[in-house]
TISEDREN-888636 format. One record per residue (C-alpha): x, y, z. Coordinates in steps of 0.02 Angstrom, whole numbers, plus 50000, padded with zeros to 5 digits. Layout:
REM residues N
XYZ;...
REM end
This chain:
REM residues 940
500005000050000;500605016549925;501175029550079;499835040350020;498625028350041;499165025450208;499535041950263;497645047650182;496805029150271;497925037550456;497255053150434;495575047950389;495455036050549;496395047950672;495175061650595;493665049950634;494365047150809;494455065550833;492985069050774;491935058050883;493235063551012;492705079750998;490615076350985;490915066251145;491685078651251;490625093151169;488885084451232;489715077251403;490075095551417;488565103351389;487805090051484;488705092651622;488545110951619;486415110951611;486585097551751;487395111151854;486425123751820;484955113951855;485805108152019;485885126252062;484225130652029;483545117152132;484735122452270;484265140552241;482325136452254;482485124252395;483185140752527;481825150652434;480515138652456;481295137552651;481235153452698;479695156752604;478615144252704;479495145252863;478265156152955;476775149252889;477445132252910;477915138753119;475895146653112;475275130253031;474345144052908;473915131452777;473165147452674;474735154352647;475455138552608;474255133952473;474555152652393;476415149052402;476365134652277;475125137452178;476065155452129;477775142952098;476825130751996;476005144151898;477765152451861;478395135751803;479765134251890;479185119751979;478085105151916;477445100652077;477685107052271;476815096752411;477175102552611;477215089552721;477115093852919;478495086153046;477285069553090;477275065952899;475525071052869;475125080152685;474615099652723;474575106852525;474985096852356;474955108152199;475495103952021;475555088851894;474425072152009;475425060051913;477085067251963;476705068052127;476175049352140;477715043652084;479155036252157;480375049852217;481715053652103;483285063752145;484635057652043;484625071351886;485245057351782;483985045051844;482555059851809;483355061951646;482735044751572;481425043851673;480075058051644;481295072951626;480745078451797;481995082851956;481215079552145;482235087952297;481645087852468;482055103452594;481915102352788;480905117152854;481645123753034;481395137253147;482475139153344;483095124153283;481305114453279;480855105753127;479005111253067;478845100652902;479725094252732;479415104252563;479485093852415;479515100052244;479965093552046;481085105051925;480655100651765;482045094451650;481155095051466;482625106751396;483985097151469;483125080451396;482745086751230;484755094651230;485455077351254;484125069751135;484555080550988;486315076951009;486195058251025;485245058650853;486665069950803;487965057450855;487125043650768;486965052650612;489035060250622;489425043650651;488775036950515;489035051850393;490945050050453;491165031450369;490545041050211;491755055050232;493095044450290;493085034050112;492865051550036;494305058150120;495345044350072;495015048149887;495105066449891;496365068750016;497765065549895;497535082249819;496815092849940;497985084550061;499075100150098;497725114850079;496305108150158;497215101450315;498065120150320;495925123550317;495625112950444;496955118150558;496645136050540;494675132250552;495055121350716;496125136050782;494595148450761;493395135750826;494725134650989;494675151551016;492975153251014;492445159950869;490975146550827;490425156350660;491995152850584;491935143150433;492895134150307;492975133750103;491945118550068;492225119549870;492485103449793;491945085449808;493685075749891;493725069050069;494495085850138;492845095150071;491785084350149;492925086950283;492805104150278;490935103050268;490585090750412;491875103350512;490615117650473;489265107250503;489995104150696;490335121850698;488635123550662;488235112350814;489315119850942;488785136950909;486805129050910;487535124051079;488025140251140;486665148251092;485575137651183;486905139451345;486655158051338;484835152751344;484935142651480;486105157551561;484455169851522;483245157751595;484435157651768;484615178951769;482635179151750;482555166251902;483785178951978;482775193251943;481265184351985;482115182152159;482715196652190;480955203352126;480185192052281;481535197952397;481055217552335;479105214052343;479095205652541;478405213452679;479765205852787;481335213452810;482785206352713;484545209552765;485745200952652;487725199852701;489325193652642;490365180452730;491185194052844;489185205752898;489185216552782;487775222052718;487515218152512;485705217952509;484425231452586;482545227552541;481285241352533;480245231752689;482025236052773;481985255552729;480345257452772;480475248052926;482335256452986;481955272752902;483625270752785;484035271552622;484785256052550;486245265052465;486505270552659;487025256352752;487535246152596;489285242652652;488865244652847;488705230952977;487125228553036;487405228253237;487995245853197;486665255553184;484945243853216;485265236553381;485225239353557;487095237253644;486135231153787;485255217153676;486625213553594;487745208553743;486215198753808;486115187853658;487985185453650;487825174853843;486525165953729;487615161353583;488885157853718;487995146253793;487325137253653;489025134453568;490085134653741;491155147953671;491675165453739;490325178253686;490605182353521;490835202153480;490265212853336;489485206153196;489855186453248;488235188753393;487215190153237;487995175353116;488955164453250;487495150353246;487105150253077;488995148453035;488955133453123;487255127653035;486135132153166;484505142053170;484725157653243;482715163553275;482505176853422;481705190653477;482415206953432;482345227553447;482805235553308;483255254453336;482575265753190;483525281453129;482135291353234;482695279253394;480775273953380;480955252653457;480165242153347;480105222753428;480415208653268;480585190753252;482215189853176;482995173853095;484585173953017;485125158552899;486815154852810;486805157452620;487945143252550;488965139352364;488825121752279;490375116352383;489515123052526;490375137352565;489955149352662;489475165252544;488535175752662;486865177552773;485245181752746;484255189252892;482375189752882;481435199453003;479485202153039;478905216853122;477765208453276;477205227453334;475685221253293;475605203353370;476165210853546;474825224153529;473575208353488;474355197753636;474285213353765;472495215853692;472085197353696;472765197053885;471925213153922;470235204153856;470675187653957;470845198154122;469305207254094;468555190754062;469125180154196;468915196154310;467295202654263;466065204054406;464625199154263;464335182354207;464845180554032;464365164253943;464835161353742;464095148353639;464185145253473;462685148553317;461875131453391;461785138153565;462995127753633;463985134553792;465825135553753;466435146653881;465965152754040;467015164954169;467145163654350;465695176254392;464555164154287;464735151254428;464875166854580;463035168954510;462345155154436;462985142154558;463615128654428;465485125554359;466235128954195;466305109854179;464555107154221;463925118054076;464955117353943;464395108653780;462655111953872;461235120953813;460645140253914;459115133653938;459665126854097;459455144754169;457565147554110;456825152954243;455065148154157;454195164354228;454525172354029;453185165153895;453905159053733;453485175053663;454625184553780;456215173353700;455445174553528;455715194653553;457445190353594;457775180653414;457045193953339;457985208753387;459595197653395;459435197053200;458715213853159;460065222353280;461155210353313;461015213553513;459945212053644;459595219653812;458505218253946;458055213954117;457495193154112;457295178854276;458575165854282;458595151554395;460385147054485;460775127854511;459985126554669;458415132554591;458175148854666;457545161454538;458375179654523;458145195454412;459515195854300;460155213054199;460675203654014;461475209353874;461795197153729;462765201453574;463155195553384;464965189753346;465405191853175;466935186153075;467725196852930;466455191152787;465005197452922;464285181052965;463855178753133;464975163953202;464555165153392;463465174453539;464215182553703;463015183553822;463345194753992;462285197654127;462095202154310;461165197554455;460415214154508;459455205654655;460515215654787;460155231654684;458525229654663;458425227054869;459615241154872;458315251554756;456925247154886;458025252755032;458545268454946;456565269954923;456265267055090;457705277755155;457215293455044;455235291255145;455985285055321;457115289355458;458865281355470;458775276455664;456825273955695;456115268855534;454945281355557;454305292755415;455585305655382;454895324155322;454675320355144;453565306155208;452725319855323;452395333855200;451535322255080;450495314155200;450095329655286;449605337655104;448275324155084;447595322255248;447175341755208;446465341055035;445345327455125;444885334855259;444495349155143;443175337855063;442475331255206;442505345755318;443495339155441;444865345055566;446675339355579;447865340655718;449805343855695;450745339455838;452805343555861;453465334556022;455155338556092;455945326656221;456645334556387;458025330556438;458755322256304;460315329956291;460635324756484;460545306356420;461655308556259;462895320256370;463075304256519;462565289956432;463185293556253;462555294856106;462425275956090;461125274556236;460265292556164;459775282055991;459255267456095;457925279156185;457475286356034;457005270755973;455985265956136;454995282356130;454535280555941;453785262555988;452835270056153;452225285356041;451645274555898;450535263956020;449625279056049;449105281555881;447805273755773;448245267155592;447735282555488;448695294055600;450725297655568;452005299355673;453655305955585;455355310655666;455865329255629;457555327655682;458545325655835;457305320955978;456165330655893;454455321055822;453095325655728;451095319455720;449685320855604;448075317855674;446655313955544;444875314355582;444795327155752;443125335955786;443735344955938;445265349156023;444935338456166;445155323756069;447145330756023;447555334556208;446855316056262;448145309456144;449375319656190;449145316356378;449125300156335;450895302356248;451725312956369;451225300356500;451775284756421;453755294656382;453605298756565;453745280256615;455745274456633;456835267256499;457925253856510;459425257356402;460695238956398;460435242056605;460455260256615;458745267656676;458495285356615;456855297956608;456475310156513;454975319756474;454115327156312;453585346256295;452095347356141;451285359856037;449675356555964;448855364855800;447245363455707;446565364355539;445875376655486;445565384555649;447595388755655;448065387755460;447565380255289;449355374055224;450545364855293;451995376955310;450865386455443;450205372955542;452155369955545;452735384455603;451005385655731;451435368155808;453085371855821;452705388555915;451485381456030;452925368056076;454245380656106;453065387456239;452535371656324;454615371056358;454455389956414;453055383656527;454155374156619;454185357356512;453385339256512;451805349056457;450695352756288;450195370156248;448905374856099;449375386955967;448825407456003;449235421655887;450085429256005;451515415256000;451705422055821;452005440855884;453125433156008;454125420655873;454285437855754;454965449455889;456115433755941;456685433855757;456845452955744;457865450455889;459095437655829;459335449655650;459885464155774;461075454655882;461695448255699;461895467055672;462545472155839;464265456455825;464905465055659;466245478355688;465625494855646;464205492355752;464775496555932;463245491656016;464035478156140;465045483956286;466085471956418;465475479556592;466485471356758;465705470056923;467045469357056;467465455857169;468235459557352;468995452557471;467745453157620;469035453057767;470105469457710;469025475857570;470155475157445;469745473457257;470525457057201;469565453757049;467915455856925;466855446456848;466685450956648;464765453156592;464175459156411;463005471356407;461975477956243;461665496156223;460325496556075;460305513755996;458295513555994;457775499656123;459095506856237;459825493356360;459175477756326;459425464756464;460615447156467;458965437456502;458235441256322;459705438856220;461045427756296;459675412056278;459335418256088;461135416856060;461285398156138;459875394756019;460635402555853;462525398155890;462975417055900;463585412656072;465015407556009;465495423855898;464915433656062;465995423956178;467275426556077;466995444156067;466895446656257;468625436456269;469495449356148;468945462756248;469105457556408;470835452856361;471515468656279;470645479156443;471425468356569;473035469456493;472925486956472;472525485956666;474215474856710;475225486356615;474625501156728;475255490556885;473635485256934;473665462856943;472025458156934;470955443556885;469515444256776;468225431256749;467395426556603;465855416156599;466035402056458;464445394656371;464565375856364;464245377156175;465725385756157;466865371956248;466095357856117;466065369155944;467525377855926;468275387956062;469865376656071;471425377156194;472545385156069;471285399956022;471455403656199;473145403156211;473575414356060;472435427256137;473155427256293;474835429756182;474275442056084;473885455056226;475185448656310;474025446556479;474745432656588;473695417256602;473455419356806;472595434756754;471095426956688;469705414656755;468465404456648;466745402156741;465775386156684;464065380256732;463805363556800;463125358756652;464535356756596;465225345656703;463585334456662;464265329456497;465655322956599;466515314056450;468415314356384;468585326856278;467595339356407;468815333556542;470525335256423;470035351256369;469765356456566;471345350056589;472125359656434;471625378156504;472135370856684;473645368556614;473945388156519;473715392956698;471945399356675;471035397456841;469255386056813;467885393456932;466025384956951;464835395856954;462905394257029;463585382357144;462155371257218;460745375157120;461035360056971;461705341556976;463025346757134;464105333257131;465655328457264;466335319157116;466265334056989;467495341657125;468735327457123;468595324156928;468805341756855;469945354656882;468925366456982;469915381457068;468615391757152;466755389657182;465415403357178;464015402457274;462295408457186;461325422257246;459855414257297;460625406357444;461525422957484;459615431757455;458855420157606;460405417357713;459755427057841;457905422557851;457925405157780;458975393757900;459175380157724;460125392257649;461215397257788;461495377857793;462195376757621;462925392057633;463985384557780;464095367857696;464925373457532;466055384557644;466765368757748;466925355457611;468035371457485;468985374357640;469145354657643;469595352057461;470765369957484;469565379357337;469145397857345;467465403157374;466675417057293;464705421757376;463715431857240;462345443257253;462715453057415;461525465557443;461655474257617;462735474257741;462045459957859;462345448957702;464205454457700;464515453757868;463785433257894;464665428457760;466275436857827;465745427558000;465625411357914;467505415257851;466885416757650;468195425957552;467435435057422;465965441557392;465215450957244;463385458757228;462735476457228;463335481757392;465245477957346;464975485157170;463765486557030;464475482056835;465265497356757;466175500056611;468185499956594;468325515956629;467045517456790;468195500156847;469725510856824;469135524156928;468155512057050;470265500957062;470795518157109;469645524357242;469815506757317;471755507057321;471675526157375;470465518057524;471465504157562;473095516557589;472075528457687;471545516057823;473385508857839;474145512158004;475635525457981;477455522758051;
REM end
């Protein structure tokens, strides 16, 4: 065989070789180039897919789910997607039925003969709990129909080479040298890359066909690279589409490189952190969104959970996922404004085909919201569990599903006992069916109901109830349960009636009270206006009362109260009242009197029956009643008149000396309107600019040497058209009206700032002042007197208080510590009208008492009444006894002065020893008495 034939049959062979050399590694290339690419798609959908479903796969929030896949299957990037939840059980299945019934296929090779689809399977985690598998097909149809084409394309070069090869063989000879110069230079272009090079394929020899079948594989390739850079376009629009999912979220998505710095910035992120991308694009994310405090917590965390030192800086945010783990916790993120914004942050690694580590993705959700639900959801369990109504909800079927604790408080049964139960176990069956058909009716016209309704509690008892019951409606408006809350308004209701009562009755006797009265009293009259008749309106005023309250306290006092409303009632027949006033003060309405007669027999009877004793827990007391009686119409023909008449008439049954009745005059009107006149003028005569009250002092001496040693302070009223009007008429008015105590304080001012004028002049005196016992209980207090005393600088020696025995008679603890307060400013305490009221050896010993004074009746009939010389004496020895002074008032004459002096009395006061005068007369009088007492001194 020739060389050329051998060297053409060589080159033909080694050109074959080559040739399906080439083809070979061309498709084992491009195969293994779609293979990876379709590798990384998968992967790159798998940690979509993940992160995607992660939350609703945590919520179990199968909605979101289903939306999930069917949007992938519809894009066509998957065939198929079914989640599965962590105990194996199907939750969604979307895509082609038949390729999810087959047998799982993960091999790409395997899915490449099989039916051109690619199944991967990705764990879905969260805090390192797994919630569920995602499985999903990629489908393969480009791939497969790649590596079809060129196995038909193999088969056909092969066989089209053993026709070039014998072509080549014949040809070659000649076109030997300048087609193989072709070739090369066609093989060097196709090695550099230029695929639309092409050589001269003119003529018919083997290097030709050569030449053509090199085109022809050019041809190929560059049909191959064209579909690579389609392949490469379908994986930038998955890209985009990505990063078009990763712009569109509502989460935030932080995306890092290997080392935490920020390469990806979504728009959930600026709107969230109030930054622009382009801002922190290059920043580390612990640098501006977190709280150092947070941050240092959650580093003990990551500590802990990879027993490590805590990590610093940007490794607190990435240290678990570098290691694989889940990093899900609860974060603040700080906001350019420093506004705290609570998320649920996860971060994740974001790994290469060799699984390297190319970065991390952070994904956070803003769970403002879900706190504000939980606070309000904790709020509403509170208010449920605390509410002091019973709240029951059931569902549209009336079935009980919940029930709070005041539900059993009122009803009596347990949550357990009625739920799944029917609330017909509370009909009370005193409502007719028509009363619950209302019920339905307004419940679905109005969608709530209200109303008052009778329940029945477990042990059967039936009870008003106040019930409310109210549609619950879902988004779409339908009504999906009822809330029912009601109350048992049994204690208001009793509380209604004892309001009732109480606004009509008196607190302490249950009697009627004066609204009671007045209406009662207004139609006794308009009948006895019809029927001509006569009606009696009696006030009744207890005596003695106030002694009771005062020694007994106030306990005992409402006790007798009590008593006397019972013994006053049985005097009364059924269509008469009896009403309290006020105090011990009681009122009666007598219907159907013809004369008076038949009045003053019941209130005989009355005033008889509260003259009997009462036993108070032990204590006996008695008291008496004083009454005024008026008639109708004979006195008045309204009810404000027989009023005031009754009250008139009582006022001067107590004038009258007391425990009697008295019927109503005109003239006790006169009297009542100069009584009032007089009260406006005394009103008149306490302001300032009046000058209308004087301070007069009647001297007191020393009976052995005559020598003025004190006075006695007494007010004194100099009217500028009544003239002088006397103590008697308006000292009593002021004990009534409380002006005693604006008087006594008056006369204490005065007597003050004259006595002190007095010391200053060198003249030491003491000055008494009498003291009303209202002024002891209602305001004249220890340090009042002490700041006076102050602020005329008078010493406190220089001034006496004079009390009444009736004072002592309260004999309680806050009389005897306020005794015991001016006792202890130094202000002497004298008693004055000694022996005419409740004289008590005890009152002596108890109280503070410096001096006594001896009335002036005794000192009136000392001399012809042998009694009073008696007491006289008596009171004398038991002072000396208990070492008191003893001042005798009233001394008159001379006889007077000198058997007191006998008896050894010390003081005396009265007209004969000096008459009340003025300041200036007592100046005058202090002199002439001094000037006497100097002139009868024996000389040296």
């Amino acid at each position: 065989m020739r060389f050329r034939t051998r060297t053409v049959l060589g080159i033909a062979v080694i050109q074959a070789l080559l040739l399906v050399i080439l083809v070979l590694s061309v498709m084992d290339r491009l195969r293994s180039s779609n293979e990876t690419q379709i590798e990384q798609r998968a992967n790159v959908t798998a940690q979509l897919l993940a992160a995607a479903a992660r939350d609703s796969m945590v919520a179990y929030d199968v909605s979101s789910l289903q939306s999930l896949a069917t949007d992938l299957v519809a894009s066509g990037e998957v065939a198929y997607v079914r989640f599965v939840d962590d105990g194996g059980r199907t939750m969604i299945e979307v895509g082609d039925a038949v390729l999810r019934a087959r047998q799982f296929v993960d091999d790409i090779r395997a899915a490449d003969v099989g039916d051109d689809t690619l199944d991967r399977e990705v764990r879905i985690e969260a805090a390192g709990q797994l919630y569920g598998h995602a499985r999903f097909g990629i489908p393969l149809g480009p791939l497969t129909a790649l590596l079809a084409e060129a196995r038909r394309w193999a088969i056909s070069l092969s066989l089209a080479e053993m026709v070039l090869v014998a072509l080549f063989s014949i040809l070659l000879g000649n076109l030997l040298t300048r087609r193989l110069n072709d070739l090369r230079a066609a093989s060097q272009e196709i090695a550099a890359g230029n695929l639309a090079h092409r050589v001269d394929e003119s003529g018919s020899d083997e290097l030709a066909e050569t030449a053509r079948a090199f085109n022809r594989m050019s041809d190929r390739l560059l049909e191959q690279y064209q579909a690579r850079d389609s392949a490469l376009d379908e994986i930038r629009k998955l890209a985009s589409f990505q990063r078009a999912v990763l712009e569109a979220s509502d989460s935030t998505i932080i995306v890092t490189d290997h080392l935490g710095t920020i390469v990806h910035f979504n728009p959930a992120a600026e709107r969230l952190l109030e930054y622009a991308a382009r801002e922190v694009v290059g920043q580390t994310t612990m640098e501006r969104f977190h709280d150092p405090a947070e941050v240092a917590q959650h580093a003990q965390v990551v500590a802990r959970e990879l027993d490590i030192a805590p990590p610093a800086g940007v490794e607190v945010f990435v240290a678990l996922a570098r290691h694989g783990l889940s990093d899900r916790h609860e974060w603040h993120y700080i906001t350019r404004s420093g506004r705290r914004v609570p998320v649920l942050l996860s971060v994740s690694g974001v790994y290469s085909e060799d699984e390297s580590l190319l970065g991390f993705m952070g994904v956070a959700q803003d769970i403002s919201g879900l706190k504000r639900a939980d606070e309000r959801m904790r709020e509403a369990a509170k208010v449920f569990e605390n509410s002091l109504e019973a709240i029951m909800v059931t569902d549209l079927d009336g079935i009980i599903h919940a029930v709070n604790p005041a539900f059993t408080q009122i009803t009596g049964y347990d949550g357990d006992e009625v739920l799944g139960q029917n609330p017909r176990l509370l009909k009370s069956d005193r409502h007719d069916p028509a009363f619950f058909q209302d019920i339905w009716q307004t419940l679905q016209e109005r969608g709530h109901w209200e109303g008052e309704i009778w329940n029945r509690r477990k042990n059967g008892e039936v009870y008003p109830a106040w019930q409310s019951i109210s549609c619950v409606r879902d988004d779409q408006g339908r009504v999906v349960e009822y809330v029912s809350m009601f109350s048992d308004i049994s204690v208001r209701r009793n509380a209604e009636e004892e309001l009732r009562f109480r606004a009509w009755h008196d607190a302490l006797t249950s009697l009627p009270n004066r609204n009671l009265l007045n209406e009662h009293l207004r139609q006794a009259l308009r009948e006895a206006r019809r029927g001509g008749q006569k009606v009696a309106v009696i006030f009744i005023d207890l005596d003695y009362f106030k002694s009771v309250n005062d020694t007994l306290g106030h306990d005992k006092g409402d006790l007798l109260l009590c008593q006397a409303a019972g013994r006053l009632s049985d005097c009364l027949r059924e269509s008469d009242m009896l009403a309290r006033q006020g105090g011990d003060e009681f009122v009666v309405v007598l219907q159907g009197v013809h004369t008076a007669q038949d009045a003053a027999r019941v209130v005989t009877l009355m005033i008889e029956r509260l003259g009997l004793p009462f036993d108070l827990d032990g204590h006996q007391a008695h008291i008496g009643a004083s009454a005024g009686i008026t008639l109708y119409p004979d006195d008045g023909d309204d009810s404000q008149a027989l009023y005031r008449n009754a009250d008139l008439a009582m006022y001067r049954a107590k004038s009258a000396g007391r425990n009697n009745f008295q019927f109503y005059t005109a003239s006790m009107t006169e009297a009542a309107l100069r009584r009032r006149e007089l009260e406006i003028e005394l009103r008149h005569a306490l302001t300032p600019d009046a000058a209308q009250l004087e301070v007069h002092y009647q001297p007191i001496i020393e009976l052995a040497s005559g020598r003025l040693v004190g006075a006695e302070a007494l007010i004194r009223w100099r009217h500028p058209l009544r003239g002088w009007i006397s103590p008697v008429s308006f000292i009593p008015l002021a004990e009534e009206t409380c002006l005693i105590n604006p008087l006594g304080r008056w006369v204490l001012e005065q007597t003050c700032r004259d006595f002190s004028a007095l010391t200053r002049e060198g003249h030491y005196l003491t000055v008494s002042v009498n003291i009303s016992s209202r002024q002891i209980h209602n305001g004249l207090s220890i340090d009042e007197l002490d700041q006076l005393l102050k602020q005329f600088e008078l010493p406190s020696d220089r001034l006496a208080l004079e009390i009444t025995e009736g004072v002592l008679l309260a004999d309680n603890d806050a009389t005897l510590a306020w005794l015991k307060g001016i006792h202890a400013l130094g202000i002497r305490i004298d008693l004055d009208d000694f022996g005419t009221g409740y004289s008590s050896l005890a009152y002596l010993k108890r109280f503070p008492i410096d001096r006594l004074k001896i009335d002036h009746s005794f000192v009136t009939d000392m001399n012809r009444d042998q009694d009073s010389l008696t007491l006289i004496e008596t009171i004398l020895a038991m002072a000396k006894g208990l070492r008191m002074e003893v001042v005798a008032e009233g001394i008159e004459d001379e006889t007077q002065r000198a058997a007191l002096q006998g008896l050894d009395c010390t003081f005396g006061q009265g007209y004969l020893l000096g008459r009340p005068m003025p300041i200036t007369a007592f100046r005058q009088a202090l002199q002439a008495a001094q000037d006497s007492v100097a002139a009868a001194a024996p000389t040296t």
